[in-house]
N, C-alpha and C positions, 0 to 999 in steps of 0.2 A: 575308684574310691566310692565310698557308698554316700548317697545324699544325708545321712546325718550324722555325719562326724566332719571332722575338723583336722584344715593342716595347718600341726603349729609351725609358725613363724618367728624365729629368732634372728634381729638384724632389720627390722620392715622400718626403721627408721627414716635409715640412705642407704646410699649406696645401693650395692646389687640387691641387695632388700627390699628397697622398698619398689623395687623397677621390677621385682617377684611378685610383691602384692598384687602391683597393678595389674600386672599377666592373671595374676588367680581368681580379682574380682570379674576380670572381666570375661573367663571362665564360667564365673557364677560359682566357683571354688566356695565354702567356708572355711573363714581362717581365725585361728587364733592367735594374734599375734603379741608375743613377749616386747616389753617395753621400760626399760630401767627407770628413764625420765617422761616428767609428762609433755614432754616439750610438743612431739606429733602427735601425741592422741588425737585433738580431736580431728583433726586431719584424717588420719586414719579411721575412726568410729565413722569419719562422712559416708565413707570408702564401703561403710556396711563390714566393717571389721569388728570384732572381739578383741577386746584387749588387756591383757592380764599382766601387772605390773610385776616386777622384781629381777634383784642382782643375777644374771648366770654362773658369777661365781659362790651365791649360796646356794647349797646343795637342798634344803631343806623347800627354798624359797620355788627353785625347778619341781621340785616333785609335787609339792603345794599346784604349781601352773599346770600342771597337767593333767591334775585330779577334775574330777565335776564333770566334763564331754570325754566322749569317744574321739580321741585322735589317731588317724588311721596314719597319718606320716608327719615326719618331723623334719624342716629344712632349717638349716642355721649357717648364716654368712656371720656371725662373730665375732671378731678379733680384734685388735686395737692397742692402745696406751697401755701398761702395765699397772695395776692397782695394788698396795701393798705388794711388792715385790711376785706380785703371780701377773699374768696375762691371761686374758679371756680366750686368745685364742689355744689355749692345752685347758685350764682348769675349765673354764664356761664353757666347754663344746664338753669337756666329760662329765659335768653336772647334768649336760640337757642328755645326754647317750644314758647313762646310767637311770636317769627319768624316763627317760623311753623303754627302757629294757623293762623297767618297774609297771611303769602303765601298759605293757603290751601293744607297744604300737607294732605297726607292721615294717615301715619302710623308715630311715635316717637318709636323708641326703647333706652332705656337707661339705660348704665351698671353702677349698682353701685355694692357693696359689702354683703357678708354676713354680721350681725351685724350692719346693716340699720332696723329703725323700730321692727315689731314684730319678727326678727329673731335674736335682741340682745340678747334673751335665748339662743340664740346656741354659743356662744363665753363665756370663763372663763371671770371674773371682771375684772382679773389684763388688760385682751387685750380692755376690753372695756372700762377700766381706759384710757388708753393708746390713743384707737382710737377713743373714746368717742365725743371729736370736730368736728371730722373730718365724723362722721358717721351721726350728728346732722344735718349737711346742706347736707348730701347724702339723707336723709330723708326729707328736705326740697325739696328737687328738686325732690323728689319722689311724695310727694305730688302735687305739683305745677303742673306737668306732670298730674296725675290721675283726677284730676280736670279742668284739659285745655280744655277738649273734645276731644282733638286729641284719635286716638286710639292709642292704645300703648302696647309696652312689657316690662316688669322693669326685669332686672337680675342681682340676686348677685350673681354673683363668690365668690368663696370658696379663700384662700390662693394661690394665684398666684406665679406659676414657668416659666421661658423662658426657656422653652423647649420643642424640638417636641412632634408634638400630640400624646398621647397615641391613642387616634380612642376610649377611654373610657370615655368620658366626659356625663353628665347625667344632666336632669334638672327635678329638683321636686318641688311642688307647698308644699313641707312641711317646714317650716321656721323652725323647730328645728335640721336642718341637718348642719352639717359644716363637711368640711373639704380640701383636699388640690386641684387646678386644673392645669393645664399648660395653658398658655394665648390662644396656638395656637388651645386650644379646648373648649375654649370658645368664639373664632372667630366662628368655626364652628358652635356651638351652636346659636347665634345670627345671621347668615345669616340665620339657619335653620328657625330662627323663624321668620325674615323678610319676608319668601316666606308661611305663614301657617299661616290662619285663626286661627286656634286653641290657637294659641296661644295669640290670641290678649284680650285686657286688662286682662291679668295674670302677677303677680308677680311671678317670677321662680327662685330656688335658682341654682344653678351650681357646680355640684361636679367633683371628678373621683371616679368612681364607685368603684374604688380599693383603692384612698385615703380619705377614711370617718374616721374620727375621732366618736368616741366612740358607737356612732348609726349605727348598719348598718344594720335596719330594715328601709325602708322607699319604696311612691310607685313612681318608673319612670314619670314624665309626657312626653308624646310621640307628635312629632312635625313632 
């Protein structure tokens, strides 16, 4: 990434967001990060962050955030509540892709979950009864991404916990893996793959290599 552009950040609130920030400040990264509410700002401005307000589900509001710096890559962890019958995570992940494709960025990485797509065989029925809506437009916005032309990284996290990194977090290209991860190591994991060719248009599932649920044959993919 070159010293005078910026990675924008969609999600830098909580969750694996903001457990990214932290990894990119302390890179010395520049980050733009999108922010609906003013709740963390200044949080975040302490952080030596940029912060550019607005909905990801206005389309107008994303192309607006993206204008004015050179943004060499776009990370967005997303998703949530349902607003007016849409979800952030299909509508707000293809406002910010289609923003990206618009500004020329070079790289999209985007978190969604295990039990998106071909890795619904790694979760029981009853969880994909469960999360089955909500997995439906992580899978849409998965598409919509692989299809944009941008290059890109898609990664499911396993079962997320807030708490510190174990340092064991792993990412496999085998979609029948699940199991549990801590957010703050699958920050690490996505910055890793922000700075690594190799990893570019891979789907990567995210585990902890000590919390695998029932398979615990599978191969590392290395970043």
């Amino acid at each position: 990434m070159t010293e005078a552009s910026y990675i924008f950040l969609a999600g830098a609130s909580r969750g694996v967001g903001r457990e990214i920030a932290i990894n990119l400040t302390e890179q010395n990264q520049k980050i733009k990060a999108l922010l609906r509410a003013e709740t963390t700002r200044p949080e975040l401005e302490a952080m030596g962050i940029k912060i550019v307000m607005g909905d990801a589900l206005d389309k107008t509001a994303m192309e607006q955030a993206m204008q004015g710096d050179t943004i060499q890559a776009v990370i967005s962890t997303i998703g949530g509540l349902p607003k007016d019958g849409e979800r952030a995570d299909y509508l707000g992940n293809k406002n910010l892709i289609d923003a990206a494709v618009k500004a020329g960025v070079q790289k999209f990485i985007l978190v969604t979950s295990i039990g998106t797509g071909n890795s619904a065989v790694a979760l029981p029925p009853q969880a994909m009864q469960t999360l089955g809506a909500v997995l439906a437009e992580k899978e849409k916005a998965e598409q919509h991404l692989i299809e944009s032309g941008l290059t890109y990284t898609i990664i499911r996290p396993g079962g997320l916990k807030s708490e510190p990194s174990t340092g064991n977090g792993v990412l496999t290209e085998d979609y029948k893996i699940a199991g549990t991860i801590h957010r703050a190591d699958v920050a690490k994991l996505v910055c890793r793959c922000l700075f690594s060719q190799v990893a570019d248009n891979k789907i990567l599932c995210a585990i902890d290599r000590n919390m695998i649920y029932g398979q615990p044959e599978f191969t590392e993919f290395t970043v």
